[in-house]
N, C-alpha and C positions, 0 to 999 in steps of 0.2 A: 710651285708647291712640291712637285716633284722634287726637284734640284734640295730642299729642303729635308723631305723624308730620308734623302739620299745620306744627307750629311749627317743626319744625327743618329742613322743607324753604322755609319761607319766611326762616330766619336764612339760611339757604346759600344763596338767593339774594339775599338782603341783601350776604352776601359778598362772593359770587362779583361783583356789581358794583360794589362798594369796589373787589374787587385790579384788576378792567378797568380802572375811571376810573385805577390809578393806574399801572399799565401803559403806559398810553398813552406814551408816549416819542416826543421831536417828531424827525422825518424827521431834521434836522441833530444830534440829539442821541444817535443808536445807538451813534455811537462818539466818542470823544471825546480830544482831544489835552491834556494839560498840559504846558503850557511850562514846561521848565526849566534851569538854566544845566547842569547833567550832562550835560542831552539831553531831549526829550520824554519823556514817559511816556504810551501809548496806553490807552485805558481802553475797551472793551466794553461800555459801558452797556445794552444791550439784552441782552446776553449774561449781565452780571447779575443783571438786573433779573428774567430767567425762570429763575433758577436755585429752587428749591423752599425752600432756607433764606434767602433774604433777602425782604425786604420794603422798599419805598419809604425806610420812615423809620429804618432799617437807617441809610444815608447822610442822608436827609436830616430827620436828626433836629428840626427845629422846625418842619417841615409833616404836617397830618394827608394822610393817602391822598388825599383827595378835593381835595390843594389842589394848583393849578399852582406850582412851583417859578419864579421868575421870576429870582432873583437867583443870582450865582456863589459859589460856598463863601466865595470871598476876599473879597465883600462882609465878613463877618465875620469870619474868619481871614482874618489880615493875613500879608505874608511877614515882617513885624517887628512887635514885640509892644515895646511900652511895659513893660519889668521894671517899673515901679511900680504897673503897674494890676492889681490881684489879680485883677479881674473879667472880665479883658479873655476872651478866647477864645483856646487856644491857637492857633499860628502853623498855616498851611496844612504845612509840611513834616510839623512833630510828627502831623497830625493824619491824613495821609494814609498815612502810616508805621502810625502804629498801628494805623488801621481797617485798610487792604490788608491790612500785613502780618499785622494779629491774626486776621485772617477766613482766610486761605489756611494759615495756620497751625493754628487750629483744624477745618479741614475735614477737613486732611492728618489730623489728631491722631484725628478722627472714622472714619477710614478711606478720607475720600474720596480727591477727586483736585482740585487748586489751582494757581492761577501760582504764580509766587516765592514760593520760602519762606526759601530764604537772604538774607541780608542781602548780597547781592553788586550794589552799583547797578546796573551793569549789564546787569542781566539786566528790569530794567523802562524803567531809562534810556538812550534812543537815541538817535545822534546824527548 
């Protein structure tokens, strides 16, 4: 029983320094602006980022916890996508649509409580 308490207080701090390292959020990066021809859309990433259902790779899906994010989504998603390239990465618009709007949608759905849940630009793009 011992031997047991032993191991799961050393995984939880195993953890508990995974979600630190990935917590970390650099000074200029709490909050975040994307440009857009509608208007800005202002992004909370700290505000996120301590919310209890998300995790790092929630968004930044091709980094583990422990990795510095260096590069911008758009590196990958492009604001225009090559129709011929199957492989390509969806475009930044499609993909920021579905992740916001899929996560504030499901929260709501959850009972919580989320930004935008209508599809009304507006209400995330400002201008």
């Amino acid at each position: 029983m011992r031997l047991k308490v032993t191991i799961f207080v050393l995984l939880s701090l195993i953890a508990s320094s995974v979600m630190a390292a990935c917590l970390t959020i650099p000074e200029n990066k709490t909050v975040i602006q994307f440009p857009s021809k509608l208007g800005d859309v202002t992004f909370a990433h700290k505000k996120h980022a301590d919310l209890s259902i998300t995790q790092c790779t929630t968004c930044h899906h091709k980094h583990q916890p422990t990795d510095t994010v260096m590069q911008p989504c758009h590196e990958c998603h492009k604001h225009k996508v090559d129709k011929d390239d199957e492989a390509a990465p969806p475009k930044t618009k499609t993909v920021f649509h579905t992740r916001c709007i899929g996560c504030h949608e499901y929260t709501v759905a959850s009972g919580g409580q989320a930004g935008p849940v209508k599809k009304k630009c507006k209400l995330c793009h400002v201008k």
